[in-house]
C-alpha positions, 0 to 999 in steps of 0.5 A, spaced: 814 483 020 817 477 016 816 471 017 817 466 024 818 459 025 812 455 028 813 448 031 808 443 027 806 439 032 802 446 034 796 449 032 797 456 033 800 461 028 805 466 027 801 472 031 801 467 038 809 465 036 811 472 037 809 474 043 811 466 045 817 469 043 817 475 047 814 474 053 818 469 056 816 473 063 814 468 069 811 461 069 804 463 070 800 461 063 793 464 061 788 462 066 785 455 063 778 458 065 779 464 061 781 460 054 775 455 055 771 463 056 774 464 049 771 458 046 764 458 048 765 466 046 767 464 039 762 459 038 757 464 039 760 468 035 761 464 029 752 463 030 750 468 030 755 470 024 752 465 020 744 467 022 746 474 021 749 472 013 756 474 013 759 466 015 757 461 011 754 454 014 760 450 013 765 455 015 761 456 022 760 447 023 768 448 023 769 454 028 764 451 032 767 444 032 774 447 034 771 451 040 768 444 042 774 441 042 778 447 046 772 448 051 772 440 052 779 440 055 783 437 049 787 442 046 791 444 052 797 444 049 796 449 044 795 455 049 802 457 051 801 464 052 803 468 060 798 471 064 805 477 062 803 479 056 799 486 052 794 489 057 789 488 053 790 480 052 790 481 045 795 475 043 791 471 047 785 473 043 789 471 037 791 464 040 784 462 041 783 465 034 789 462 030 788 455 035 780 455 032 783 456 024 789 451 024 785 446 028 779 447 023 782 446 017 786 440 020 778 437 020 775 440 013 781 437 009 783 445 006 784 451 009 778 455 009 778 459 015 783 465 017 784 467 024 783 474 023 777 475 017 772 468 020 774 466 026 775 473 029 769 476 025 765 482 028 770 482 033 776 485 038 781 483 043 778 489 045 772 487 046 773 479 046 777 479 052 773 483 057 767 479 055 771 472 057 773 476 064 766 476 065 764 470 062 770 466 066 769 469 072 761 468 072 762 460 070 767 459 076 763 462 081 756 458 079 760 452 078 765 452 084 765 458 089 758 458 090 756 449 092 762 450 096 759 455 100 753 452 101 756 446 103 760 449 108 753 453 111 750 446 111 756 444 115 754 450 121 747 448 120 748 442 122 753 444 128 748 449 130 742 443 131 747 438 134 750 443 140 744 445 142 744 445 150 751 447 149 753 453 154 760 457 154 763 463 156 763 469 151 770 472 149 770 479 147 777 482 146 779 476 147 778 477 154 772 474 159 765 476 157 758 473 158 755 466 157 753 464 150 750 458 147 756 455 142 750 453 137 749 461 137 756 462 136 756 457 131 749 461 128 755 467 128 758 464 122 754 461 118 750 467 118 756 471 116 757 466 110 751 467 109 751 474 108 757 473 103 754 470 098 748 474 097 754 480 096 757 475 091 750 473 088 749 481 087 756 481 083 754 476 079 749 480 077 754 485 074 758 481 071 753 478 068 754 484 062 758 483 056 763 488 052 762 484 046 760 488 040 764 493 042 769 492 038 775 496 038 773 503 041 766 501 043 763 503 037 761 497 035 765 497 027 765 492 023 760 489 027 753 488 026 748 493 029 744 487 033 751 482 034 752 483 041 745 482 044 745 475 039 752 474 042 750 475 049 744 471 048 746 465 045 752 465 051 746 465 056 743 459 051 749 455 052 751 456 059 744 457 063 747 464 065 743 470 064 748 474 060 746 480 057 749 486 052 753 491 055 749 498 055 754 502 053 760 499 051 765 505 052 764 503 059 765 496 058 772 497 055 775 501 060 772 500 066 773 494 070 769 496 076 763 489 076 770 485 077 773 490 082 766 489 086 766 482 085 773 482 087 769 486 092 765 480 095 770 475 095 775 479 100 769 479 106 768 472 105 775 471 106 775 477 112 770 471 114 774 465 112 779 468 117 775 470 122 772 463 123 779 459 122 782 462 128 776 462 133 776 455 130 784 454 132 784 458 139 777 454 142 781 448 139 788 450 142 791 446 147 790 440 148 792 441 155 795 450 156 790 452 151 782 454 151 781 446 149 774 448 149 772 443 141 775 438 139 778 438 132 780 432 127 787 429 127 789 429 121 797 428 121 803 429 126 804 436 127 811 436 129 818 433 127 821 433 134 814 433 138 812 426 140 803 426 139 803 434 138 797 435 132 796 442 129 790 445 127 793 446 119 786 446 116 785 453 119 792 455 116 790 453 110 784 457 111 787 463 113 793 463 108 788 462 103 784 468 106 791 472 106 792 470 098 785 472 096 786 480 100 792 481 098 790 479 090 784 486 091 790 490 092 792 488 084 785 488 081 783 494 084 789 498 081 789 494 075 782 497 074 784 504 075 788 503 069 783 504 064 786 509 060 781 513 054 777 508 050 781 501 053 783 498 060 790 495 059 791 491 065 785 486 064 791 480 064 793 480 071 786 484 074 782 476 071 788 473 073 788 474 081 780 474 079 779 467 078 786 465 083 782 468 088 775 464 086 779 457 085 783 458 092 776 459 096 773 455 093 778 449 095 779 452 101 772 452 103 772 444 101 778 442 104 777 446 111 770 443 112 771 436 109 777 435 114 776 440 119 769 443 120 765 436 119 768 433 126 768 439 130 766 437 137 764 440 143 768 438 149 763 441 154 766 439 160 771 444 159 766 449 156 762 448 163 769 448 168 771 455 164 764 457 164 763 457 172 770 459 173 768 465 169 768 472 173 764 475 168 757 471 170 758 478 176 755 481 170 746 477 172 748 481 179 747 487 177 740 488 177 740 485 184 746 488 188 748 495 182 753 495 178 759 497 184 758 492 189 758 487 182 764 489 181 767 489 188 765 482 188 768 480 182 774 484 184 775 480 191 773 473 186 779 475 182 784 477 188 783 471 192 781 465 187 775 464 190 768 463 186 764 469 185 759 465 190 763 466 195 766 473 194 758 476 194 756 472 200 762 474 204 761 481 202 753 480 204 751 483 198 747 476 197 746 469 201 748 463 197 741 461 196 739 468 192 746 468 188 743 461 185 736 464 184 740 470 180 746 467 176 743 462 172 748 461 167 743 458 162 738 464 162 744 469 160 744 467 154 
C-alpha cells in the first residue's frame, strides 16, 4: 500500500495511521476499558507463548512490561482510533499490538519485536476483539455496576428500618388504593434491585467465555492446540475473574448473544432505576399542590424566574440515564444479529453501548443515592392527612356491610366531601363505634 507518515512522538504504526486517516467519523475514541481489556489479553498471550516455547523470555518481559504500562493508564495518547471503524476492531487490535512493539523496543534499545509475528502471535483481531468485549464488559460490571448497586440496596434497607411505622395510602394507576406501609414500598424497590443483580450475576457468567484461540474462522490456525484454555486461565490469574475458553469457537466469533443477554439485565435495572425515580419525584412533588408525601434533599435552585423553587433533578438524571441504557439495547441486539458466516462485524458499536450503558448505571446509581436516596424522608403528617382522607379505606367495610353498600358509602363520601365515617353512619349500614373497630388503617396493611 506504500508508505505513510507517523507522527514521532507516537508509538503507533502504519496500520493504526491508516485507519486514523480514514475514519475521521464521530469524536467518539475506542472505549479505554476495551484498550486496557487488550493489555491484560496481550500479556496473557506473550505467557503463554513464551511456557509454550514459541516466544523467547526476553521478547515476553518487553511485551509484558509494555501491556503494563497501557493497563496502568500511561499510554492514553497513543490510541487515537474510533469506535467508527472495521467491524471487526481489527485496527484496534493492530494499535494495541503496534503501540506494545514500538513501546518495547523503545525499553530494549533495539527492535526486537514486531507487532504482527510476536506481540499478535497465536492470535486474530477476530478472536482478540470479542474476547476484550468480554473481558471488558466482566471488569467494569465487577468493579463498578455491581458495588454501586449494592450500596444503593444498603440505602433502601436502611429507609426500610428507619420508616417502620410509617403508613400511607397506596396508589395504583395512579389513583387512590389501600393502605401501605412506606417501609413496604421502600421493600418494593430494593427488592426489584435486587432481582436485577442476580440476573446481572448470571450474565457474567456467560460472559465469562472466551473466544480467544479461535483465530481467524474459529479454527484455531496458527494457534497451539492448548493456547485458549492457558490464556483464559492466566487472565482468571491476573483478574480474580473465573474466565474460561470458549467451547466452540465458531460460536464465540459470530455470535454476540452473551452481551445481548448481558445488555439484557441491564436494561430491567434500568426499567427499575426508572420506576424508582419517578415514585421517588411524584411522592416528593410539591411542596404544597403535589403528593408531598417525602422529603428530598435540596440540592440547587431550580429555576431561573422562580424565586425558592427546587427540583428533583436527581431523579432526572436517574431516568435520562435509564432512557440512554433502553435505547442503547436496541444497538446491541441489532448489532449482534449481524454475525455474518464465521465473523460478527458490529462488535465496535455492540461493546460500545455495552460499556456506555455500564459506566452510566454505574454513575447514576451513585450519584442519585448519594444526592438523593441517602436523605429521603418521610413527611408522615402528610401521609396520615392523605391516608384518612383516602376513600379507598371503604375497601376494610367489605366484609361487614358487602361489597355494594361499601360502595355506595363511598360514593356518598365522594359527592359530598364527607368522611367515609360519616357517609357509612348516615347511610345506617355502621355506628361511628363499629366503623372504628372495622377501618383500622394499621391493620390493612
Amino acid at each position: 500500500m506504500g508508505t505513510v507518515a507517523v507522527p514521532a512522538d507516537k508509538y503507533w504504526g502504519a496500520q493504526t495511521q491508516r485507519s486514523y486517516m480514514n475514519f475521521r467519523i464521530g469524536e467518539e475514541k475506542m472505549p479505554g476499558e476495551i484498550i486496557a481489556a487488550f493489555a491484560l489479553m496481550k500479556k496473557a498471550a506473550a505467557l503463554v507463548n513464551c511456557r509454550l516455547g514459541k516466544l523467547d523470555e526476553t521478547r515476553c518481559e518487553l511485551i509484558c512490561q509494555a501491556a503494563d504500562e497501557i493497563h496502568a493508564g500511561q499510554l492514553t495518547r497513543h490510541f487515537p482510533l474510533v469506535v467508527w471503524q472495521t467491524g471487526s476492531g481489527t485496527q484496534s487490535n493492530m494499535n494495541v499490538n503496534e503501540v506494545i512493539a514500538n513501546r518495547g523496543n523503545e525499553i530494549a534499545g533495539e527492535p526486537l519485536l514486531h507487532p504482527n509475528d510476536h506481540v499478535n502471535m497465536s492470535q486474530s483481531s477476530n478472536d482478540t476483539f470479542p474476547t476484550a468485549m468480554h473481558i471488558a464488559a466482566s471488569l467494569a460490571v465487577r468493579e463498578r455496576l455491581l458495588p454501586a448497586l449494592d450500596s444503593l440496596i444498603d440505602t433502601f434497607r436502611c429507609l426500610e428500618y428507619k420508616n417502620r411505622g410509617a403508613i400511607k395510602s397506596g396508589r395504583t394507576h395512579l389513583q387512590d388504593a389501600t393502605p401501605i406501609a412506606f417501609s413496604q414500598e421502600i421493600s418494593g424497590w430494593r427488592a426489584s434491585l435486587a432481582e436485577d443483580k442476580k440476573m446481572v450475576i448470571a450474565a457474567l457468567q456467560q460472559a465469562s467465555s472466551l473466544a480467544l484461540g479461535g483465530t481467524a474462522v474459529g479454527t484455531g490456525l496458527n494457534a497451539p492446540k492448548q493456547f485458549g484454555n492457558l490464556t483464559a486461565q492466566a487472565l482468571s490469574e491476573m483478574t480474580g475473574v473465573p474466565f474460561h475458553t470458549a467451547e466452540n469457537k465458531f460460536h464465540a466469533l459470530t455470535s454476540k448473544d452473551e452481551l445481548v443477554f448481558l445488555h439484557g439485565a441491564l436494561k430491567a435495572l434500568a426499567a427499575d432505576l426508572w420506576k424508582i425515580a419517578n415514585d421517588v419525584r411524584f411522592l416528593a412533588s410539591g411542596p404544597r399542590c403535589g403528593l408531598g408525601e417525602i422529603f428530598i434533599p435540596e440540592n440547587e435552585p431550580g429555576s431561573s424566574i422562580m424565586p425558592g423553587k427546587v427540583n428533583p433533578t436527581q431523579c432526572e438524571a436517574l431516568t435520562m440515564v435509564a432512557l440512554q441504557v433502553i435505547a442503547n439495547d436496541t444497538a446491541v441486539s441489532l448489532a449482534a444479529s449481524q454475525g455474518n458466516f464465521e465473523l460478527n462485524v458490529f462488535m465496535p458499536v455492540c461493546i460500545y453501548n455495552v460499556l456506555q450503558s455500564i459506566r452510566l448505571l454505574s454513575d447514576g446509581m451513585d450519584s442519585f443515592n448519594r444526592n438523593c436516596a441517602v436523605g429521603i424522608t418521610a413527611n408522615r403528617e402528610k401521609m396520615r392527612e392523605n391516608l384518612h382522607n383516602s376513600l379507598m379505606l371503604v375497601t376494610a367495610l367489605s366484609p361487614s356491610i358487602g361489597y355494594e353498600n361499601a360502595a355506595k358509602t363511598a360514593k356518598l363520601a365522594h359527592q359530598e366531601n364527607i368522611s367515609l365515617k360519616e357517609a357509612c353512619t348516615r347511610l345506617g349500614f355502621l355506628t361511628a363505634e363499629a366503623f372504628d373497630r372495622v377501618c383500622k388503617p394499621e391493620e390493612m396493611i
